[in-house]
N, C-alpha and C positions, 0 to 999 in steps of 0.2 A: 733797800728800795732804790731804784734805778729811780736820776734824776733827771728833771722835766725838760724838754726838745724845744728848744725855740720854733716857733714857726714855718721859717726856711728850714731846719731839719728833716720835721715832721713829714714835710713834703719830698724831701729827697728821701727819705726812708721809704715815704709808700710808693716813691717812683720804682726804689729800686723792686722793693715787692712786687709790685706789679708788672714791673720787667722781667724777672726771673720766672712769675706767673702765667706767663702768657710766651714763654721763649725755653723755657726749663732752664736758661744757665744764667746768669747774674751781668751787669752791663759790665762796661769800662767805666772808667772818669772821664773820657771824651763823649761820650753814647749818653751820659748823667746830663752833661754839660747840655748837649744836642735837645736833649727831651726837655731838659727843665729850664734853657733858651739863656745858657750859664756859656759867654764866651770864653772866662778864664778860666782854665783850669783850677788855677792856686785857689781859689774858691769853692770851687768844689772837692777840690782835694781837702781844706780844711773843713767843709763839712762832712768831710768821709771821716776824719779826723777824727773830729766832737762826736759824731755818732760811736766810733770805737770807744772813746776814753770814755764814754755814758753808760758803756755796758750792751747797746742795741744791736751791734754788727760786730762780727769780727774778719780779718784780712787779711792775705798774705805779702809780708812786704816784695815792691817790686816785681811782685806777680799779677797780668792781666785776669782780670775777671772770677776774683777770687773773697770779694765781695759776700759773705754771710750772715743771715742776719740772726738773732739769737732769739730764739720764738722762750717765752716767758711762760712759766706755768697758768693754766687756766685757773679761773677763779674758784671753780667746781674744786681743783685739785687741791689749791689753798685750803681752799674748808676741809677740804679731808685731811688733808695733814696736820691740821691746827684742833680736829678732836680727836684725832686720834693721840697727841700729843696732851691734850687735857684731859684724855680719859684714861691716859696710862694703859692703850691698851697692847701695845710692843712692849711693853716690861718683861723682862724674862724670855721675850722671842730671839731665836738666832734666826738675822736675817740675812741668811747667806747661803740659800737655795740657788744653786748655780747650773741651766742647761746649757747644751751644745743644739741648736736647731740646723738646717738648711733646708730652706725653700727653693724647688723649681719654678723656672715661669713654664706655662703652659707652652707646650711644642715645641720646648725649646727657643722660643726666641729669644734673641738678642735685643730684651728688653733695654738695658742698662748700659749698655755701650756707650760712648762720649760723655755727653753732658748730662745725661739720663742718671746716672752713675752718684754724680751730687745730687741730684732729684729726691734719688730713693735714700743717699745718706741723710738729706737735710728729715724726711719724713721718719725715719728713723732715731733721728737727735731728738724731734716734738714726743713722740712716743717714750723715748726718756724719758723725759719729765713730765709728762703725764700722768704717768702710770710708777712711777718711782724706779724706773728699773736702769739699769748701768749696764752698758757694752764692754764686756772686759776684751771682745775681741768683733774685729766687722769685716768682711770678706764680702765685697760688690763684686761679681763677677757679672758677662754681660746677661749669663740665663740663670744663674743663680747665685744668693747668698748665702752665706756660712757664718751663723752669730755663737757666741757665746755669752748669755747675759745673765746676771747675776740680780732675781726678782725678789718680792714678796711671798714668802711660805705658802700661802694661798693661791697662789700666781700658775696654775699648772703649768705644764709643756705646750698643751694642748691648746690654752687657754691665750698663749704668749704668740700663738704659729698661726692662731687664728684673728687675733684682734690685728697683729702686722698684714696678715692678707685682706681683712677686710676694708684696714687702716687706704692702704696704696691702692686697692680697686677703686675705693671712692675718692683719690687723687687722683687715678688715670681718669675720671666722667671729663675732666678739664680737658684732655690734651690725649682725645681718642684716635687722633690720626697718628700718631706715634706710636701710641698701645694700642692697636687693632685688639680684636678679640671678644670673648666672654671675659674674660678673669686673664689676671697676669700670670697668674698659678695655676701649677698642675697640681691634682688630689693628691701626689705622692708627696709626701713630706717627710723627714727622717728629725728624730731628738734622742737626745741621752742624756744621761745624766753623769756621765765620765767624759766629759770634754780633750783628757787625752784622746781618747779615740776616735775625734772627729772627723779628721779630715779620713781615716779611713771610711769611715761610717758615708761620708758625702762620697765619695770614690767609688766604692759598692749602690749609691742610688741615682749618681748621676750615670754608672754604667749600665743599671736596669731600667733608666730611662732609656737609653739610647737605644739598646736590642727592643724598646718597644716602640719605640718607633720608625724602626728598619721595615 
């Protein structure tokens, strides 16, 4: 159990959120200081601090804007993993169904370029844990990804290529003038289930993308 934010935190936490929400990349500690009317640094540095050592954010030392925050599982997810766990129903399951996906974005844009890039990793981390699933491998390109995650048996290919596209369409509704479009994705999608062979597999359908739209 992650412990309790003093007040002043709780605030700098939902500044940073909402910063990152409305800008797609995360502040500085001078940009924190400016919005949350914090002259000293060393104050807000120490509450960037507590907020790390608490479990809520995590940093990279001495790197600008590097600021992220660690989204907790929902409560819905809690309960699922706590009957499934009283009802003994993975007993006996090997769960180590492992696909190779990649998704195009629609036209080829260069959806994911810059900051965009964290954007689609951080939506990708919540989807972790949501859904119980692990990244054994993450490939942000600016017009496509290349995952390889390791789900639940029940989990299809299909199942996994689609809840991520649904997942980031209804994150682009926020920040449409970035993501023009219908959909950030194109209908082509490619999966396997022999993840050596991925990146050829993406190779052959980012190439039949492009002859089709010459």
């Amino acid at each position: 159990m992650m412990k309790p934010l003093t007040n002043k935190q709780r605030t700098v936490l939902e500044f940073v959120g909402q910063y990152f929400k409305s800008r797609g990349f995360p502040p500085t500690l001078r940009e924190i200081g400016e919005g949350m009317g914090l002259s000293n640094i060393s104050a807000v540095r120490g509450h960037i601090s507590a907020l790390e050592k608490k479990g809520y954010i995590t940093k990279e030392a001495d790197k600008a804007r590097s600021i992220r925050i660690i989204t907790q599982p929902s409560v819905l997810s809690k309960l699922k993993r706590q009957l499934h766990e009283w009802a003994h129903t993975d007993d006996g399951v090997i769960q180590n169904v492992i696909y190779g996906l990649v998704l195009v974005t629609r036209k080829n844009r260069l959806h994911f370029a810059g900051p965009h890039e964290k954007w689609m990793d951080d939506i990708l981390a919540k989807m972790a844990i949501e859904h119980g699933w692990e990244f054994l491998q993450k490939q942000i390109q600016p017009d496509h990804i290349i995952l390889v995650v390791k789900v639940w048996p029940n989990h299809s290919p299909q199942l996994v290529a689609s809840r991520i596209k649904q997942a980031t369409d209804s994150a682009r509704l926020l920040h449409l003038r970035e993501f023009p479009g219908k959909s950030l994705w194109a209908r082509q999608y490619a999966v396997t289930t022999e993840p050596d062979n991925l990146q050829e597999i993406a190779s052959m359908l980012l190439e039949s993308m492009d002859i089709k739209s010459e």
